[in-house]
C-alpha positions as CSV (number, residue, x, y, z in Angstrom):
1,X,102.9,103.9,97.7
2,X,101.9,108.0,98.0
3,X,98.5,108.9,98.8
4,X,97.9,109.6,95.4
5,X,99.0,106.6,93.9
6,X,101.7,108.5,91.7
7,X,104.6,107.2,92.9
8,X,105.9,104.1,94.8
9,X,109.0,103.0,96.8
10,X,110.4,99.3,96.7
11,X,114.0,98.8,98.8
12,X,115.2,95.3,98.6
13,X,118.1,93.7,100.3
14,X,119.5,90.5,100.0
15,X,120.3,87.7,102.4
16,X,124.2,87.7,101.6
17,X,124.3,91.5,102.8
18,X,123.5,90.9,106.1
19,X,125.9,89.5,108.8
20,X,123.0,87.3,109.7
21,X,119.8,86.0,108.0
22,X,117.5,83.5,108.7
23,X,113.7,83.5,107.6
24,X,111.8,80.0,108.2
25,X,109.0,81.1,105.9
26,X,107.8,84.1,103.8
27,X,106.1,86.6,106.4
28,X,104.6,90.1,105.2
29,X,105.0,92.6,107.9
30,X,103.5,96.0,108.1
31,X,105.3,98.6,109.4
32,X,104.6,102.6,109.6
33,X,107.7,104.3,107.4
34,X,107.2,107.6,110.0
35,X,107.2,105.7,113.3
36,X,110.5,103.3,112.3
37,X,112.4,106.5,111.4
38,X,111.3,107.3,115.4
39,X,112.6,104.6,116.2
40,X,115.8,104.5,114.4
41,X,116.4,108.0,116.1
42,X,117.2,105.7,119.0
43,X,120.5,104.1,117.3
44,X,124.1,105.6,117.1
45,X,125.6,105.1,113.2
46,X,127.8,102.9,114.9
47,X,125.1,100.6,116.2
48,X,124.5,97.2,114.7
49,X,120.9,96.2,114.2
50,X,118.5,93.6,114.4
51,X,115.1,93.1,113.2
52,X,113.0,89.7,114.8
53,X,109.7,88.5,114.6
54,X,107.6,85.8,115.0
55,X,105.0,84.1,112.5
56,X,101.9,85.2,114.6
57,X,103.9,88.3,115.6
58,X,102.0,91.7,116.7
59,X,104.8,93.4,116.7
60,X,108.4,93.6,115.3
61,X,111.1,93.6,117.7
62,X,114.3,96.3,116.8
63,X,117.8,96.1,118.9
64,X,120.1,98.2,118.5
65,X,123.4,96.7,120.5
66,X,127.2,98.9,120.4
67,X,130.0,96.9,121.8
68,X,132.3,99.5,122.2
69,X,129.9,101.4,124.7
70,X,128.5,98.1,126.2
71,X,124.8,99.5,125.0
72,X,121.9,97.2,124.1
73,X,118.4,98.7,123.3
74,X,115.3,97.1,122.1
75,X,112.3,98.3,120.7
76,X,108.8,96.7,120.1
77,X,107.6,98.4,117.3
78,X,103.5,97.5,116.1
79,X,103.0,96.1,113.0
80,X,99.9,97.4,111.0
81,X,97.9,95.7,108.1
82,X,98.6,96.1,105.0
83,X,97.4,94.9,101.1
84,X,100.8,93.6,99.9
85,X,98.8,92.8,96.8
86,X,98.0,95.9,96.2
87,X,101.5,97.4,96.0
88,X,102.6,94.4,93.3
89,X,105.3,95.4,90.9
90,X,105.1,94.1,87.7
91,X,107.9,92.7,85.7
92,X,108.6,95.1,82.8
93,X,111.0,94.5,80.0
94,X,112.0,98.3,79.5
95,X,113.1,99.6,76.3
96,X,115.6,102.5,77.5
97,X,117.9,102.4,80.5
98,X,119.9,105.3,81.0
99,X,122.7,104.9,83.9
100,X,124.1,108.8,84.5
101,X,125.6,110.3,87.9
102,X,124.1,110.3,90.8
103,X,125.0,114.1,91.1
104,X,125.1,115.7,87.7
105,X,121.7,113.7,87.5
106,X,120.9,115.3,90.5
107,X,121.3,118.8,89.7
108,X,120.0,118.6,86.3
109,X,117.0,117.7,88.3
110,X,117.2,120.4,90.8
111,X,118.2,123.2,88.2
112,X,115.2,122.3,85.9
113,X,112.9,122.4,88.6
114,X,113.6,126.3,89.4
115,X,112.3,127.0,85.6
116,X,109.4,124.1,85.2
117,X,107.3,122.1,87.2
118,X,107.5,119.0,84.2
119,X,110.6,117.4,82.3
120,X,110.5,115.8,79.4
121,X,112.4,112.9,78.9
122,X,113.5,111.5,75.7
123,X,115.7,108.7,74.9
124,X,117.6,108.2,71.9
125,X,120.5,105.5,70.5
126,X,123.6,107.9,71.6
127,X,121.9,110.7,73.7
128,X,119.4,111.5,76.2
129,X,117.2,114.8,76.2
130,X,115.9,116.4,79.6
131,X,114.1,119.2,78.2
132,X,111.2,121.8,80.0
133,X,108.9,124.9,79.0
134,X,107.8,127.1,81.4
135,X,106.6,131.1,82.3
136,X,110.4,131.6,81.8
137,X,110.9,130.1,78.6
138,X,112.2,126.2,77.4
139,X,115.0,124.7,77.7
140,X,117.1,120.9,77.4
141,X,120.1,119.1,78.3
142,X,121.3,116.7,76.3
143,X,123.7,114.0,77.3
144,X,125.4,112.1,74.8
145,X,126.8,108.4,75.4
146,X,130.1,108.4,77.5
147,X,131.7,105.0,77.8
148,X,135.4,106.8,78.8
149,X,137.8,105.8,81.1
150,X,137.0,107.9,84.3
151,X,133.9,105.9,85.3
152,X,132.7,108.5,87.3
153,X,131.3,110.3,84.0
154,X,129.8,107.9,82.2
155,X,126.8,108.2,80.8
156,X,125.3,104.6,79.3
157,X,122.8,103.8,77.4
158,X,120.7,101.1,76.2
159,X,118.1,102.3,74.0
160,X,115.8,99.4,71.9
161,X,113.0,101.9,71.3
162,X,113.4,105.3,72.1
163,X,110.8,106.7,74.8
164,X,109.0,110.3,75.2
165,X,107.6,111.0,78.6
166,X,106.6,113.9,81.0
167,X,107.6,113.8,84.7
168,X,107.0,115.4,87.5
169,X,110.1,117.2,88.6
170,X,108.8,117.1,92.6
171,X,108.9,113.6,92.6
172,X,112.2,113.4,91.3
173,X,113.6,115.6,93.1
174,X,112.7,113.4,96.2
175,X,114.0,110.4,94.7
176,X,117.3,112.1,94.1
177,X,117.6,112.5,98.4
178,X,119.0,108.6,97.8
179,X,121.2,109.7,95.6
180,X,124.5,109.3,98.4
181,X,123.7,105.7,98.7
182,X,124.4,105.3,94.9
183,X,127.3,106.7,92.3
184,X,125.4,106.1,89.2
185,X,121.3,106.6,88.9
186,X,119.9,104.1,86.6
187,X,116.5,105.2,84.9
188,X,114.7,102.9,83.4
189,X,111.7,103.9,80.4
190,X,108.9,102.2,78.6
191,X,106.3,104.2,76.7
192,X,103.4,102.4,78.7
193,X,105.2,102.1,81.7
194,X,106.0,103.6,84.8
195,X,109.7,105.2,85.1
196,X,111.9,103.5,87.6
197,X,114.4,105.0,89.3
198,X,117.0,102.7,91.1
199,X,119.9,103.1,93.2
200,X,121.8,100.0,93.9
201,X,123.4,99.5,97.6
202,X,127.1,97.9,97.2
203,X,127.0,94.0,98.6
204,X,123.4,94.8,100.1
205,X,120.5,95.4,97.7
206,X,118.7,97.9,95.4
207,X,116.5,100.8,96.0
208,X,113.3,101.5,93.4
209,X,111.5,103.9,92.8
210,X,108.4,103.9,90.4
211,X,106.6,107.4,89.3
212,X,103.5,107.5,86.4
213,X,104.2,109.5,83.7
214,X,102.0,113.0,83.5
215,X,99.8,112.9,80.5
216,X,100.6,115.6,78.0
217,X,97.6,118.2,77.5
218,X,98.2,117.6,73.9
């Protein structure tokens, strides 16, 4: 989760996507997001890895091995405490999910951003509205439910109740940075609920992320 408790991040991958898994028990195992990606630095693309660790472990061991070049490192990374209660996710039935491109979302995102600080987002049965006011004026796009043959273009929805919220555009914009992991971006809406973003990982997992809703001055 940010600092400011806006907007959280939950990857999650399963067992069957990795060559190897075994886990004996359930462990909880702080790590520091800025000192893996130091670590990782340390790996080729081509690297395999391995994460290990113990049930009264300090620390969680990383080693990155390449075949080809005959190259094993190993890293002992420290783990750190952390309130896994604290960043629960609660089940949510959500009443609009909205599954568009990864990159037209993407720049529909980025292009808004240049004229407003806030979208709005509002889900109907056949079409979604992104829509923003700002110094320079107001604005929306509106997709429109695309079930066609070149998959690539789709647009679905699944509306039960439609949804009117405000977001952030920074936030999104940030979430969007996952966006080459991922063809489609799913968003996911309820009027009293967080908005998920999730990108799933092919054969491996899914990739969430939750952002509140601004609160309209009105």
């Amino acid at each position: 989760m940010d600092s400011s408790h806006v907007a959280l991040v939950s990857l999650n991958l399963s067992m069957d996507g990795f060559e190897h898994y075994r886990a004996d028990s359930n462990m909880v195992l702080g790590v520091s997001i800025a000192n893996l990606a130091k670590v990782m630095k340390l790996a080729d693309n081509s690297d395999s890895i391995t994460l290990q660790a113990d049930q009264e472990a300090t620390h969680l061991k990383i080693i990155f091995e390449n075949k080809k070049n005959e190259r094993t490192t190993e890293f002992n990374l420290n783990l750190i405490t952390i309130d896994s209660e604290h960043l629960a996710i609660p089940e949510t039935e959500y009443k609009s999910v909205v599954t568009i491109n990864s990159n037209e979302y993407s720049k529909i995102c980025k292009e808004l951003f240049s004229l407003s600080e806030t979208v709005q987002v509002q889900t109907h049965t056949d079409y979604v509205i992104f829509s923003v006011e700002g110094e320079v004026g107001s604005g929306s796009v509106k997709l429109g439910h695309n079930d066609g043959d070149k998959k690539e273009d789709q647009t679905l929805l699944e509306v039960s109740e439609p949804v009117t919220q405000q977001f952030a555009l920074r936030y999104l914009n940030m979430f969007n940075k996952a966006a080459a992991i991922s063809s489609f971006t799913r968003l996911c809406l309820h009027q009293e609920q967080p908005l998920v973003v999730e990108f799933k990982i092919d054969n491996l997992g899914v990739l969430k992320y939750f952002l509140a809703p601004k609160i309209s001055d009105e």
